[in-house]
Residue frames as qw, qx, qy, qz and C-alpha x, y, z in Angstrom:
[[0.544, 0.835, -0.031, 0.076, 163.45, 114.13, 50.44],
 [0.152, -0.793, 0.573, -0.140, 166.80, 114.53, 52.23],
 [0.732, -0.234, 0.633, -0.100, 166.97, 111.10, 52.43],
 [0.673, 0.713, 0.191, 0.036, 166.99, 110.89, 48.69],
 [0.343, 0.918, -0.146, 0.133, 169.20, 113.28, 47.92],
 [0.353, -0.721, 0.595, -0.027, 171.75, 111.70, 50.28],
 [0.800, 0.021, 0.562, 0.210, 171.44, 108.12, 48.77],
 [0.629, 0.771, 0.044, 0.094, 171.58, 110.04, 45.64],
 [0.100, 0.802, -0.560, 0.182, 175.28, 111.38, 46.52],
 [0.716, -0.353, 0.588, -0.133, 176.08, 108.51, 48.08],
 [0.844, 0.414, 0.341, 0.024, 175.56, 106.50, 44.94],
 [0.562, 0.815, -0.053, 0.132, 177.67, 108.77, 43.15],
 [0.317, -0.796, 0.510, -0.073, 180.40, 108.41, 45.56],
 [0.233, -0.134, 0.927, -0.263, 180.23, 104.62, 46.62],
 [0.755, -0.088, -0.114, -0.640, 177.62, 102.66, 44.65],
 [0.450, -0.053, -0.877, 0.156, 178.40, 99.30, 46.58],
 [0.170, -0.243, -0.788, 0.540, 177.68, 100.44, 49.54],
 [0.452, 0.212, 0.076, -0.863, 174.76, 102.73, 48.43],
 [0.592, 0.022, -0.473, -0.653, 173.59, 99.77, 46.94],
 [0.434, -0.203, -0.770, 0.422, 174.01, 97.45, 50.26],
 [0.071, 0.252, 0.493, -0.830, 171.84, 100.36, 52.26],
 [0.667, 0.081, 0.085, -0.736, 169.00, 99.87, 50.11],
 [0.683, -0.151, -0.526, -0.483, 168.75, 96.48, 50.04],
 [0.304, 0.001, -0.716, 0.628, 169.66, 96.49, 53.92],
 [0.177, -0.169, 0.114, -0.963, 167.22, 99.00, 54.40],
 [0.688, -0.285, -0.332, -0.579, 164.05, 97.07, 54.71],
 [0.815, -0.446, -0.369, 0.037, 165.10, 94.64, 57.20],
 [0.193, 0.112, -0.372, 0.901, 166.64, 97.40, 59.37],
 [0.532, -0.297, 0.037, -0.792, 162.61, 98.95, 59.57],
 [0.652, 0.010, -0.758, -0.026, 161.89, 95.27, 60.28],
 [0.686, -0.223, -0.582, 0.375, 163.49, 94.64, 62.83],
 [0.005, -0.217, 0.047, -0.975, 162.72, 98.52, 64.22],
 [0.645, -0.332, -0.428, -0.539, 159.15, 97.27, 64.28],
 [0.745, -0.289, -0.590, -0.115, 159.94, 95.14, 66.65],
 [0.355, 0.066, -0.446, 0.819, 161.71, 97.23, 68.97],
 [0.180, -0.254, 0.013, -0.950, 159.35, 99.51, 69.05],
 [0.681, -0.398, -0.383, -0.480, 156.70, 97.06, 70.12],
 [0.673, -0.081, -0.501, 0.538, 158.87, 95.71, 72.60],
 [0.103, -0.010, -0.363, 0.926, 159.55, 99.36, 73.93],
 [0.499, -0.392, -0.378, -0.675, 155.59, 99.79, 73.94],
 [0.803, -0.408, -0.420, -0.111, 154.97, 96.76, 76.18],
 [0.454, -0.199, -0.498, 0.712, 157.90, 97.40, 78.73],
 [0.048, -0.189, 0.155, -0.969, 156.63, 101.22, 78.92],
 [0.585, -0.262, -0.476, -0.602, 153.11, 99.50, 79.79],
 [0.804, -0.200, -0.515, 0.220, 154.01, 96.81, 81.77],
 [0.406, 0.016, -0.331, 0.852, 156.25, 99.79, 84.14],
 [0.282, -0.287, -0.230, -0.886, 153.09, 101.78, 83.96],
 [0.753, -0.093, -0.636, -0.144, 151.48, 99.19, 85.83],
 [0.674, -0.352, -0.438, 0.479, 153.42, 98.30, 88.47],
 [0.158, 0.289, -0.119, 0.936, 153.57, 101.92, 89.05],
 [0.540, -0.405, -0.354, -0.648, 150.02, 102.09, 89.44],
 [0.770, -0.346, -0.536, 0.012, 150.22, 99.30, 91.90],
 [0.611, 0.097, -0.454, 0.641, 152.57, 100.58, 93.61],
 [0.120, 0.103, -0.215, 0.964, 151.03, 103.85, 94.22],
 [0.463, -0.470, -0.651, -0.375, 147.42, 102.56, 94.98],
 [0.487, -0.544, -0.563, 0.387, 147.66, 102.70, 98.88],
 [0.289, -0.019, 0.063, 0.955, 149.24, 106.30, 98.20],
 [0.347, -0.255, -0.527, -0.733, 145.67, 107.30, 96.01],
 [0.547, -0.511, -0.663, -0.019, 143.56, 105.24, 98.44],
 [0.581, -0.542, -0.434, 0.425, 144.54, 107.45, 101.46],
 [0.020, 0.912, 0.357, -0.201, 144.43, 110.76, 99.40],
 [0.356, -0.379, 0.458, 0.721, 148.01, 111.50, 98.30],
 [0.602, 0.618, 0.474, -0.176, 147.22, 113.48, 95.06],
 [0.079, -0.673, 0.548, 0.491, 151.05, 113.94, 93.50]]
């Protein structure tokens, strides 16, 4: 709703650029998407090699 109400004033300010930020606006979430998968798989992928890392640790009873 706040998000509204800001494009709404916006508009009334500046409607170029209130009308450039909504039809930017979709391929800003775009391209968000893909960050976010991106940051998914690196936080995985580090998750991992953690694991590995700390296997002999686990194996020999270490239980931090």
């Amino acid at each position: 709703m706040l998000n509204l109400i800001a494009w709404c004033i916006l508009m009334v300010l500046c409607w170029p650029l209130a009308l450039l930020t909504l039809i930017l606006w979709p391929i800003v979430w775009l391209v968000s998407i893909q960050l976010k998968l991106i940051d998914i798989t690196i936080g995985a992928v580090l998750a991992l090699v953690k694991t590995i890392l700390f296997l002999p640790a686990r194996m020999i009873g270490y239980r931090g």
